[in-house]
N, C-alpha and C positions, 0 to 999 in steps of 0.2 A: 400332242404327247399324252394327254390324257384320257384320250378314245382310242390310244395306243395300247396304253396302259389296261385300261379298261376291257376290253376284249380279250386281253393276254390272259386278266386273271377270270373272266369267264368262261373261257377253256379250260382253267385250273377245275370249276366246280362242272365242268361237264366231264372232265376225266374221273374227278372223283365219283361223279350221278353213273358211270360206266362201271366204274370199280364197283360199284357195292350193286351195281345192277344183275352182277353175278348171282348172287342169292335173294336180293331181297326185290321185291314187283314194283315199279317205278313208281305208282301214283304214291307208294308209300318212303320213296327215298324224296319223293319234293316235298310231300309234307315234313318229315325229320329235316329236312335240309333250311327248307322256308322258318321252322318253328326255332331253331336255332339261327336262322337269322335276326328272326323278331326279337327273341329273346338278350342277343347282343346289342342290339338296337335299343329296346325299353331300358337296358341296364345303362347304357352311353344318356340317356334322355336323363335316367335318375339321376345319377354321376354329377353329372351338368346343369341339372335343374332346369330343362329345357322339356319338357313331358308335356306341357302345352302345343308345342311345336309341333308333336305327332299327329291333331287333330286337324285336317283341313280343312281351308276356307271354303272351299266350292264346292260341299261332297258329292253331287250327283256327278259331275264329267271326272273328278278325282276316280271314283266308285267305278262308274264306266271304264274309263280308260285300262283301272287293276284288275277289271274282271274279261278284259280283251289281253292283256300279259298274262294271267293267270292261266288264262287258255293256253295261249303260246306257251308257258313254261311246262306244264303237264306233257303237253303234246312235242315237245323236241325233247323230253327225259325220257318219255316213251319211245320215240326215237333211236336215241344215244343206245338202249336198252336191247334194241334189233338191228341196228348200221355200225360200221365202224364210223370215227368221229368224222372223218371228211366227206363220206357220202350223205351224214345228216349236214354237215355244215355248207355243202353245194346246195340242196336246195332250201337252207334256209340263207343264203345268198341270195335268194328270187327277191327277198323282200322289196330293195329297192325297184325294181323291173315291177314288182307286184303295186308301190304306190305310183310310179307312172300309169300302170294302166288304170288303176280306180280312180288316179285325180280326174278323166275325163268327167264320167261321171257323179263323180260325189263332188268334184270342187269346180267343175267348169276349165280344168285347162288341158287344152288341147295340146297332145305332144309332136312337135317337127317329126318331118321324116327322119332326120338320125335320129328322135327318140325312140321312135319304130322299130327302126332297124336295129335299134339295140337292144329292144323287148325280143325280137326275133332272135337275133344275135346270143342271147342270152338262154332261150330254152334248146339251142344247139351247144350249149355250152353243156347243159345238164346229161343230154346225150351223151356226149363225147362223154363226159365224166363217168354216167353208171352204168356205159356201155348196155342198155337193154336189149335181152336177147340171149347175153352171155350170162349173165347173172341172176337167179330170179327176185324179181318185185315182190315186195312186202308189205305188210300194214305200216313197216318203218316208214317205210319213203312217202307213204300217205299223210302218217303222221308230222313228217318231217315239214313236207309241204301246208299242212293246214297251220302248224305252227307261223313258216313266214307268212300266211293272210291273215291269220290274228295281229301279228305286229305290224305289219303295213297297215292293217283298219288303225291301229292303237297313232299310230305314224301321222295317219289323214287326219286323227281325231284331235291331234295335239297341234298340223298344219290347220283346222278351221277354227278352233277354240284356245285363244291363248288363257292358259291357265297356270295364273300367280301364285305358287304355294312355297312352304318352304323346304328343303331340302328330305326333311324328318319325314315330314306330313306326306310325301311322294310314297316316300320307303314303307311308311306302318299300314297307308291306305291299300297298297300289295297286298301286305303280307298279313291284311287280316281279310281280304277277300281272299287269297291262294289257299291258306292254310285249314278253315270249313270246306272249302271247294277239294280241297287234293284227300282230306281226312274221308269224304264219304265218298269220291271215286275208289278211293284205297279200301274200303271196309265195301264197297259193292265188287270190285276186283277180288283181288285174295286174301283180305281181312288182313291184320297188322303180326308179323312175325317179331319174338324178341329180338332183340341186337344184341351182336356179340362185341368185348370191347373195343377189338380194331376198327369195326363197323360204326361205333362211335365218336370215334376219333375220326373218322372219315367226314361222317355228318356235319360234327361239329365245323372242321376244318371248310368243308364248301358252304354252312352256310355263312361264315366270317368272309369268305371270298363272293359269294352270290351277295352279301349286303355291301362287302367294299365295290365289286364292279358296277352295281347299280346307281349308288352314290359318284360314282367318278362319271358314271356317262350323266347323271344328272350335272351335276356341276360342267360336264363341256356342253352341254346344252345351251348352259346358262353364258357362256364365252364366245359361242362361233355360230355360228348359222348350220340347219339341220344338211343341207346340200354340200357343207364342206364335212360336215362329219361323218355320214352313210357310208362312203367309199370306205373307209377306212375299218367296215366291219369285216370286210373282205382278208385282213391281215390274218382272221380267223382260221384260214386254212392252211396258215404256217405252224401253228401254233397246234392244229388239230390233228397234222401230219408228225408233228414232233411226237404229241403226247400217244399216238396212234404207236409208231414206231419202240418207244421207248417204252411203254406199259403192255402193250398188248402186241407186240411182236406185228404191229399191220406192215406188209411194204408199201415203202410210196413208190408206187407205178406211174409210170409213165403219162397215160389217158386222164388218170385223176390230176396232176398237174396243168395238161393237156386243156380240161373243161374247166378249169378254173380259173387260167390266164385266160378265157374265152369268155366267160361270167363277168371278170374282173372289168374287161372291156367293153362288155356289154351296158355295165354298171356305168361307167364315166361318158358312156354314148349319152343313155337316159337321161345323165344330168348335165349334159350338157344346153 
């Protein structure tokens, strides 16, 4: 329920990284987005008297791990910026299929034939989904894709190194690698535009939602094992099709359905 949860409202802050991607150049809607995360977060530390909590114990793989999300987040805002939400959310659905095939070599496990066949199974998914051919290909879908091999490394990085931190300390070691890192993609891109007030209220609003869904998939981490949780990133494309429909007039067609029940199955093959 709370990887349920959790996904739902991380679609909340990609519709909104969509909404304001209208006017404003993405590297600069995740920095405003991440910097009002942080700053709800330092404020909850003071509140609480917990501001110690935000320093991690381990900071080199902490460090590594947020500068492998940091990636991932720039690069699927970027995304969201050029796709509608379910053709970036299909192939950052490879994620899982993408740590099957790097466990070979990065951790030593070798996947069954139905793990195979469900890595296969799974980039016929993406097919069907973005029909290529009929539609032209974009830096989105590039970006789209690099984003899920940042989080499947970040994936492998947290399956070979168990790393004890606390809750806090997860969230601020993000969001103070994202926020240098998105600030001078942003000012090498199209330098920073002022914001208009709706436009703040936007920001603001995704990043209370980008800091609650991160906190929630931390805490099911901390409950379940990461093999029962992954599948259920997939709920993403319900939630992508909603906000698609509802905000931005997308239709949900038929194919995108289509390669997504194909994905989903793909996905439960791998981990099987």
């Amino acid at each position: 329920m709370l990887t349920l949860l959790a996904f739902a409202v991380f679609s909340g802050t990609d519709a909104i990284v969509k909404l304001t991607a209208v006017r404003l150049p993405a590297p600069q809607i995740t920095l405003l987005v991440t910097l009002a995360a942080f700053v709800v977060l330092c404020g909850y530390a003071a509140v609480t008297g917990h501001m110690r909590r935000l320093i991690p114990r381990q900071p080199a793989v902490a460090f590594l791990r947020a500068l492998l999300l940091a990636g991932d987040t720039l690069l699927i805002h970027y995304a969201f910026a050029l796709l509608p939400l379910s053709e970036a959310y299909l192939l950052a659905f490879l994620t899982p299929i993408l740590v099957a095939v790097m466990s070979w070599p990065l951790l030593g496990e070798r996947l069954s034939l139905t793990g195979w066949a469900g890595v296969l199974l799974g980039f016929v998914g993406v097919a069907v989904a973005l029909k290529p051919g009929t539609a032209g290909l974009n830096l989105g879908h590039l970006a789209a894709l690099g984003s899920a091999v940042l989080f499947a490394l970040s994936l492998i990085l947290l399956r070979r190194t168990k790393v004890e931190e606390n809750d806090e300390a997860l969230l601020s070691t993000l969001f103070v690698v994202l926020i240098p890192l998105a600030l001078g993609v942003a000012l090498a891109h199209d330098g920073l535009l002022p914001l208009r007030p709706f436009e703040a209220v936007l920001v603001v609003a995704g990043g209370i939602l980008l800091l609650a869904g991160h906190g929630l998939l931390i805490r099911a981490f901390r409950i379940a094992e990461a093999s029962l949780i992954a599948p259920f990133q997939y709920s993403q494309i319900i939630w992508g099709c909603l906000y698609g429909a509802l905000l931005f007039s997308a239709p949900i067609e038929f194919h995108t359905l289509a390669g997504a029940a194909i994905i989903i199955v793909s996905g439960w093959l791998v981990l099987k």
